[in-house]
SERO-4910 file (N, C-alpha, C, O; in steps of 0.05 Angstrom, whole numbers):
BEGIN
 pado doro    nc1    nc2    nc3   cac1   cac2   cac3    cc1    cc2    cc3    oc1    oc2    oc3
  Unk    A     17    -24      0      0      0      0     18     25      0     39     22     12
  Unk    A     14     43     -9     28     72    -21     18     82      5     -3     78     17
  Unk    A     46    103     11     41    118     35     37    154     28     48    170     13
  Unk    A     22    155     43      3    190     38     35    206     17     50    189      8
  Unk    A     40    225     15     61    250     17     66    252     38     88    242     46
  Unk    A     45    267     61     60    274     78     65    251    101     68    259    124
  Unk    A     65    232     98     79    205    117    105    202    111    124    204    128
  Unk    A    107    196     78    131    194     64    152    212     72    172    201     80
  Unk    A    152    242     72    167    269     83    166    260    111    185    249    122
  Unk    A    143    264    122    155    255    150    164    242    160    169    248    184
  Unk    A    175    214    149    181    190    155    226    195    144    245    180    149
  Unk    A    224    222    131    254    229    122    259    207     97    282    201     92
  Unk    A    242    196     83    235    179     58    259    193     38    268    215     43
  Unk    A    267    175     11    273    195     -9    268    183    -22    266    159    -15
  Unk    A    263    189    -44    262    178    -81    286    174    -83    303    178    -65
  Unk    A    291    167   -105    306    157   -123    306    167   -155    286    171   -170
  Unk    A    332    170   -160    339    190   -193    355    165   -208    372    151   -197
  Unk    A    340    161   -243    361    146   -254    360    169   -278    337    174   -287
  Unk    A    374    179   -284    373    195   -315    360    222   -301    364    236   -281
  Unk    A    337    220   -329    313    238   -325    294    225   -306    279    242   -296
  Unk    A    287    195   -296    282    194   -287    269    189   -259    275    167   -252
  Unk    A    252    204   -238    251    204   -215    229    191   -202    207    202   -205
  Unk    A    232    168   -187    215    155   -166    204    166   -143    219    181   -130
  Unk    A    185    162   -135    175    173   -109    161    153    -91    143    139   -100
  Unk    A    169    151    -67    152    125    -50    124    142    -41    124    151    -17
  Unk    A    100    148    -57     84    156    -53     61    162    -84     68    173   -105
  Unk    A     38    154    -77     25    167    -97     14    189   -100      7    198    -78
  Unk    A      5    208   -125     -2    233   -130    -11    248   -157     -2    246   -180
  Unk    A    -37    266   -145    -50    277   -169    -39    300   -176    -41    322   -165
  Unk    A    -24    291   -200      0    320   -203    -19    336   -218    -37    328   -233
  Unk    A     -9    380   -208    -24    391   -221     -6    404   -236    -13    409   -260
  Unk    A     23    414   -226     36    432   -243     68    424   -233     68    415   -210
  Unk    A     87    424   -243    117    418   -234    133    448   -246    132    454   -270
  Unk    A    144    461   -228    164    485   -236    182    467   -225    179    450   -207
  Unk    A    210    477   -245    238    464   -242    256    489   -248    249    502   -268
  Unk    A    274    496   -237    297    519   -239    320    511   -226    320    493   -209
  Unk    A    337    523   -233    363    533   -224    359    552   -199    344    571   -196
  Unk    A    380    537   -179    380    558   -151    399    586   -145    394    606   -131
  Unk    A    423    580   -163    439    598   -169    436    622   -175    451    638   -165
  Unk    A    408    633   -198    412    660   -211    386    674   -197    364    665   -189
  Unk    A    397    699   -197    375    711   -181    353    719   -213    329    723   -210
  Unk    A    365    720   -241    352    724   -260    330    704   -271    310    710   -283
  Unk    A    338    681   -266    329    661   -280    299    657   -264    297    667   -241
  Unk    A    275    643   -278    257    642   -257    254    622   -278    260    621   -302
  Unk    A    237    599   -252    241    570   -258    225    564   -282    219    585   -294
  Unk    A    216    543   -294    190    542   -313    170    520   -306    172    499   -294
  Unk    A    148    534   -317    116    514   -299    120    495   -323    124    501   -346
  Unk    A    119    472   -313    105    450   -331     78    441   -329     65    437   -308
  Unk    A     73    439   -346     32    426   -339     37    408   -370     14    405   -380
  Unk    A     51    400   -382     37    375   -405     48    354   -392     72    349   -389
  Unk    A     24    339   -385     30    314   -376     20    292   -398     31    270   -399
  Unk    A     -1    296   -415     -8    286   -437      0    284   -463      7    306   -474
  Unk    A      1    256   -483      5    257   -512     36    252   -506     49    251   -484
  Unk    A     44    248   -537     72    240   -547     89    260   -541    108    254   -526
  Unk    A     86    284   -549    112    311   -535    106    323   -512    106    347   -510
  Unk    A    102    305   -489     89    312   -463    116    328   -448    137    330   -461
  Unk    A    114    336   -430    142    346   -422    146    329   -397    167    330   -384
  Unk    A    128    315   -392    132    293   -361    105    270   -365     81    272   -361
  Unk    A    124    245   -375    116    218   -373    103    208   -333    117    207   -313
  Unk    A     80    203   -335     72    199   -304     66    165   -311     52    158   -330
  Unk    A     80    147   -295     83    119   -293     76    112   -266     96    117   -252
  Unk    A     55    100   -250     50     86   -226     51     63   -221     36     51   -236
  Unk    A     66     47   -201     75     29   -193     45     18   -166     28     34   -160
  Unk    A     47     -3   -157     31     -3   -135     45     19   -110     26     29    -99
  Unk    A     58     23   -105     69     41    -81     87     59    -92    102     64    -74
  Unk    A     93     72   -112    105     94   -119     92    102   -146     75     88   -158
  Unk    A    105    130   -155    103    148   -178    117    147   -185    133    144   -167
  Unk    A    133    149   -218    148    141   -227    148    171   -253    134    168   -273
  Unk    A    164    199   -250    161    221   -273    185    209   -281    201    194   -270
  Unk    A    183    224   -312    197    222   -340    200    244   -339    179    254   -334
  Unk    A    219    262   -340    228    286   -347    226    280   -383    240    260   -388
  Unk    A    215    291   -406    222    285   -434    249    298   -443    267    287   -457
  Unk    A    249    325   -433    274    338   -443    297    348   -434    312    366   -443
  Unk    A    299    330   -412    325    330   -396    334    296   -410    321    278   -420
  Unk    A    362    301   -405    385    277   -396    388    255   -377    386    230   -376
  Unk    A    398    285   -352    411    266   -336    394    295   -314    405    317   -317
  Unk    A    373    295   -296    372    306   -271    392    321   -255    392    345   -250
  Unk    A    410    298   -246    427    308   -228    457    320   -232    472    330   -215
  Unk    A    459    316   -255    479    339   -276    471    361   -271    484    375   -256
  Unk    A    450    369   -282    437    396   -282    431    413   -265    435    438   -265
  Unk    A    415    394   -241    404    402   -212    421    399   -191    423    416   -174
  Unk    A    434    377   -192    458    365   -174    469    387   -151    470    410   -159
  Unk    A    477    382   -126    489    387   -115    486    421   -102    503    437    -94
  Unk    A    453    426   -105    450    448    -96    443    465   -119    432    486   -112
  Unk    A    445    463   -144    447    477   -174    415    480   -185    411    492   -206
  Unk    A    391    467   -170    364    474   -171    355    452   -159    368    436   -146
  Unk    A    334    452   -162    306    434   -149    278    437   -173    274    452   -191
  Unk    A    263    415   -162    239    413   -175    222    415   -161    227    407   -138
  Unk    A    199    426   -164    171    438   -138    147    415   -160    141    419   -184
  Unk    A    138    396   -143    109    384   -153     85    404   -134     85    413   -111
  Unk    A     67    407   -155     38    420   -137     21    396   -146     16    393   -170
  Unk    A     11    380   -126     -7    366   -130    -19    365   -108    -18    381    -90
  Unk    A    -35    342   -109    -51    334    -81    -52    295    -78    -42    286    -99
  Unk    A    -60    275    -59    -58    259    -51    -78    242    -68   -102    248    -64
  Unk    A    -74    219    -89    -92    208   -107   -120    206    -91   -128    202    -69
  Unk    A   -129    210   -114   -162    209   -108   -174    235    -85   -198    232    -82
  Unk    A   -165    253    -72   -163    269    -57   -175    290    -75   -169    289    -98
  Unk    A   -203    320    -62   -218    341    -84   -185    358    -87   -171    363    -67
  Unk    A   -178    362   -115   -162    377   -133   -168    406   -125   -151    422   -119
  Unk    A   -205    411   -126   -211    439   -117   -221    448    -81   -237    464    -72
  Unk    A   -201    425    -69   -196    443    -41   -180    450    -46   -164    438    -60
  Unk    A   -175    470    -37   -144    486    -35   -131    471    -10   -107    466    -11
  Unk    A   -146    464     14   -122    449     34   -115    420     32   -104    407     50
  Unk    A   -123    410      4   -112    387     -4    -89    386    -24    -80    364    -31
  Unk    A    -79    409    -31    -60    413    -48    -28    418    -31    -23    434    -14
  Unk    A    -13    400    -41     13    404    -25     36    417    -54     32    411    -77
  Unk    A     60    436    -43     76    443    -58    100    417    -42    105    420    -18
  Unk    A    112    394    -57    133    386    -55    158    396    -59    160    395    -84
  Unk    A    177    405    -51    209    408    -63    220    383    -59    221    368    -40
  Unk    A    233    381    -90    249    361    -90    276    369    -96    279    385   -115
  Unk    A    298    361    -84    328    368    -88    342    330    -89    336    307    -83
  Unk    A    369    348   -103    390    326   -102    415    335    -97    426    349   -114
  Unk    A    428    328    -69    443    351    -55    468    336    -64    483    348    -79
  Unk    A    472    314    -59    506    294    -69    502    278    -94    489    283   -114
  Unk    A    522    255    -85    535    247   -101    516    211   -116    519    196   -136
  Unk    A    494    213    -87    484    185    -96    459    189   -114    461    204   -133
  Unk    A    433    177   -109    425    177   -139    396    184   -115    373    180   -125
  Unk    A    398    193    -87    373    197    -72    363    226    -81    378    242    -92
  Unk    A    333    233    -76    314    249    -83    309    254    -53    298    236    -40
  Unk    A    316    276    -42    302    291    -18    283    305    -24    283    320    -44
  Unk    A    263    304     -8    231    319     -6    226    334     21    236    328     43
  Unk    A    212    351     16    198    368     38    179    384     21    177    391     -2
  Unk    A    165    386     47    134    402     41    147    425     45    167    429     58
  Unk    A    128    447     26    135    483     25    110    496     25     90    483     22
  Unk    A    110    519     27     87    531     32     82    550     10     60    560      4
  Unk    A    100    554      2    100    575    -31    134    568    -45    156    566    -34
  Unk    A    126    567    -75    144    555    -94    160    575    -89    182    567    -82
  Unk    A    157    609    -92    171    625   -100    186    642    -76    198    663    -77
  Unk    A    182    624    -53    188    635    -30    210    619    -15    207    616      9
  Unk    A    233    607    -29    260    585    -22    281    598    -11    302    586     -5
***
């Protein structure tokens, strides 16, 4: 059985990165993913929302107990993001959970601080506020 989001975070859980792609020990009704660079104070991250069709920009794959995103136009994740160099923010809410409560909606940050292939999570309270 798949454990909530916020069990998973609380529990100090991580995903897992192979490539582009990232595992999560948890299921979720994704609504939007911003991904940026932490470095530039210029840069501001970009919203993703195609999760559908052939040129989707994020493949969503579920397992019985995890989520499974495809980044389409990345490589390698932790090249890019690695070691402090950005993070990815999921806004979703908990499968099957109303989309239009607002206090069912969680902002995830996801980072990849070293050298192994783990996905750290924590709950945030605003994307634009790190």
């Amino acid at each position: 059985m798949s454990k909530t989001i916020r069990q998973a975070i609380e529990a100090k859980e991580t995903g897992f990165l192979i490539k582009n792609s990232i595992f999560l020990p948890f299921h979720l009704e994704l609504l939007s993913v911003w991904i940026g660079k932490d470095m530039s104070l210029v840069s501001r991250p970009d919203l993703l929302t195609d999760f559908v069709g052939p040129k989707s920009e994020i493949q969503i794959r579920e397992g019985e107990s995890y989520t499974n995103l495809v980044f389409s136009h990345h490589k390698e994740l932790k090249k890019e993001y690695g070691h402090y160099k950005g993070h990815i923010i999921l806004f979703g809410t908990e499968k099957g959970a109303d989309i239009f409560d607002e206090t069912q909606r969680h902002y995830v940050k996801l980072s990849f601080h070293d050298d192994t292939n783990n996905v750290y999570m924590e709950l945030i309270d605003d994307p634009f506020d790190l």
